[in-house]
C-alpha positions in Angstrom: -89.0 -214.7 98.5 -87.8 -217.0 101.9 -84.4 -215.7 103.1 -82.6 -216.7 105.9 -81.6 -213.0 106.5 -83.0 -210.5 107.6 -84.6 -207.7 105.3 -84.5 -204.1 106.1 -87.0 -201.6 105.0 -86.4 -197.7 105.3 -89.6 -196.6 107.0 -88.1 -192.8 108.4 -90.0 -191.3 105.8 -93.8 -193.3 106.5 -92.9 -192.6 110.2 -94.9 -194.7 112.1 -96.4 -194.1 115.5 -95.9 -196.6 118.4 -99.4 -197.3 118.3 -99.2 -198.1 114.5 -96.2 -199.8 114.9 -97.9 -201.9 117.6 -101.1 -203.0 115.4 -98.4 -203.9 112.5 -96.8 -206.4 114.5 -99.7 -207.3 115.8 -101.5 -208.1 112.7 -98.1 -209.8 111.3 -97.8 -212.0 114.5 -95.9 -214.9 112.5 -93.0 -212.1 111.8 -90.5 -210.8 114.2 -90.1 -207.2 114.1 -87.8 -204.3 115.4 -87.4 -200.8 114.7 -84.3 -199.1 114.3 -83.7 -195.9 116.3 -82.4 -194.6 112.2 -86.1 -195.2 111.6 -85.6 -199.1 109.4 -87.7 -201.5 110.3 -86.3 -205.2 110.3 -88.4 -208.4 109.4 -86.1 -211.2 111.1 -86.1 -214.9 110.3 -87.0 -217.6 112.7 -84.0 -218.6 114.6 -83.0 -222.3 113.9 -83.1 -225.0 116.6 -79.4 -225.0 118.4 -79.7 -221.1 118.6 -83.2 -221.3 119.6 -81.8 -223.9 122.3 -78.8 -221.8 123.4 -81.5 -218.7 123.5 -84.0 -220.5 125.8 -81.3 -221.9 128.4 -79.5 -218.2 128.4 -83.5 -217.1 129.2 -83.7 -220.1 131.5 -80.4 -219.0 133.8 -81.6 -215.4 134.0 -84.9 -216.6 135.1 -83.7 -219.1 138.1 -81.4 -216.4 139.3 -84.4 -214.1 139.1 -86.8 -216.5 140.9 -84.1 -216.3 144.1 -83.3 -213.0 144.4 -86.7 -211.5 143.4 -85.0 -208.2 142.3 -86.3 -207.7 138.6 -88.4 -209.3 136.1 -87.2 -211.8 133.3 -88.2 -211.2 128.9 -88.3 -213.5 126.5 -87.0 -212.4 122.8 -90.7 -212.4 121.6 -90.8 -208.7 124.0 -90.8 -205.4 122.3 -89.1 -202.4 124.5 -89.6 -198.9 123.0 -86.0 -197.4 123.2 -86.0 -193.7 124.2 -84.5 -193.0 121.2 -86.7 -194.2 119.3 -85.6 -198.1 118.7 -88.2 -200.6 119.1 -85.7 -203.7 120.1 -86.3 -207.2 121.8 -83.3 -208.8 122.9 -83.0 -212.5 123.4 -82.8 -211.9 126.9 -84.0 -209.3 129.1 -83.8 -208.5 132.4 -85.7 -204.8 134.8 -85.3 -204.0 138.2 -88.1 -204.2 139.7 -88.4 -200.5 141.0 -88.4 -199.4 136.9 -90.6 -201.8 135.7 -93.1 -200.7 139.0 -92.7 -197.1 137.8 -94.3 -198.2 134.7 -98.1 -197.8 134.3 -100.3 -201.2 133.4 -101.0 -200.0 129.9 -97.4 -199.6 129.8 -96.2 -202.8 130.8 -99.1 -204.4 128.2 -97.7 -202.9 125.3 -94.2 -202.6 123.8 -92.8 -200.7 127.4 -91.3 -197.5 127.1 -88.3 -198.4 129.1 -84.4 -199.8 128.3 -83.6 -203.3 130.2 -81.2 -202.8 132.4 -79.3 -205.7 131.0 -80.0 -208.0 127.8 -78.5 -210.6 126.0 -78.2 -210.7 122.5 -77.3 -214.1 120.7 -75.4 -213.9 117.3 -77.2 -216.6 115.2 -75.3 -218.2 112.0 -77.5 -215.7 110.2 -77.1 -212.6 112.0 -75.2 -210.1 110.9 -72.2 -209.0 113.7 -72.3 -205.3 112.4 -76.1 -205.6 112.8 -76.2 -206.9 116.1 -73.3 -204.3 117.5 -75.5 -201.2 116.3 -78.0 -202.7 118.6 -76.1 -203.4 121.5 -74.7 -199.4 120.8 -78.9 -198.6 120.5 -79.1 -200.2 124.4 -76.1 -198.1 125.5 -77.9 -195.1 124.1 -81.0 -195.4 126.0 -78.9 -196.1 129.7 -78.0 -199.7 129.2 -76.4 -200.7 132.3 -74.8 -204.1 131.1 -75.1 -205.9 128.0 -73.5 -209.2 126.1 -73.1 -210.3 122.6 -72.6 -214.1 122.7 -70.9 -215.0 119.6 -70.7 -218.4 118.8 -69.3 -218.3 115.3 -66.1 -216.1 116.5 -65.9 -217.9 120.2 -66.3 -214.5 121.7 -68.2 -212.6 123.7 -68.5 -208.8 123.7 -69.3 -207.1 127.3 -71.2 -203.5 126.9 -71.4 -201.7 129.4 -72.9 -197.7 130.5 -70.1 -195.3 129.8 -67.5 -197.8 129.1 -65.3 -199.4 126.0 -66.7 -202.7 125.1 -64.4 -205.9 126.2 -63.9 -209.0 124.3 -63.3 -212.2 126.3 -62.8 -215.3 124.0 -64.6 -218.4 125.1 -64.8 -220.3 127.0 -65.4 -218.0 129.5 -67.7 -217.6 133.1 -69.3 -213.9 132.6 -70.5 -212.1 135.8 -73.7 -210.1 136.8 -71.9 -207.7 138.1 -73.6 -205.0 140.6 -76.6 -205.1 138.3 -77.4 -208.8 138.3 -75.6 -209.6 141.7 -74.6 -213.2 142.3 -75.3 -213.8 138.5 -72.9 -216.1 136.9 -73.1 -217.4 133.6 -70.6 -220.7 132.3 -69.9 -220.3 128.5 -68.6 -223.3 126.9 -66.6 -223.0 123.8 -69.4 -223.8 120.5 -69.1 -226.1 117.9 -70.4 -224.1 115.1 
């Protein structure tokens, strides 16, 4: 069955081992995987081209900022971070200091890190599900998040998370800030047609 969706399978029970999750995504290379910190695992459809766009230029911003002030390294949505509590997530964008991701060990860094970004960005897509995608961002805040959006196109919104605070909703368009943990960072947000 092709669904534009994505399908969630209850795997608590199976419990796989980061290892075993590894090899399974792995060996299903052509599917994009995540694991739920509630033990589901999610098969997600490919994103279609204007979110794919917005996705890469969102990536692309982080990166030149990055480039600059040399303070962290840059992910793509294809990297898989081991949560500590369990989640196995890839945001759309990622971004690590550079002191935690140099605490990691090079096995580490190879694999699906064991580590939280310190900030991501999460793109709603017409087929995401919001509820879906806010039980991530809350997975994020669980493992030490420091900042966090949820760029919804579809609602002309944007939800800020951030460690040990409510989460703010600023309607678009907007310019969001880095804050103290992507100093200098600013990003313009247009208002979408979708």
């Amino acid at each position: 069955m092709i669904t534009s969706e994505s399908v969630i399978l209850n795997i608590k029970k199976v419990g796989l081992s980061d290892e075993q999750f590894y090899h399974l995504c792995h060996t299903n290379e052509d599917w994009k995987l995540e694991e739920t910190a509630k033990g589901e695992l999610i098969i997600m459809p490919p994103v279609g081209a204007i979110s794919g766009n917005r996705e890469s230029e969102f990536n692309a911003d982080v990166a030149i900022w990055n480039r600059k002030t040399k303070l962290g390294k840059v992910f793509s949505s294809s990297t898989i971070f081991t949560l500590p509590n369990g989640g196995k997530r890839s945001p759309d964008v990622a971004w690590i200091a550079n002191e935690r991701w140099e605490s990691l060990s090079i096995e580490e860094q190879e694999k699906f890190p064991k580590i939280c970004p310190d900030f991501v960005i999460e793109l709603r897509s017409r087929t995401d599900s919001l509820s879906q995608l806010q039980d991530k961002m809350q997975e994020y805040l669980n493992s030490s998040l420091r900042l966090g959006w949820l760029i919804d196109p579809q609602n002309q919104q944007v939800e800020i998370y951030r460690l040990n605070q409510s989460v703010e909703i600023i309607s678009l368009p907007t310019s969001l800030l880095g804050e103290d943990v992507l100093p200098g960072f600013i990003l313009e947000l247009p208002l979408f047609n979708d």
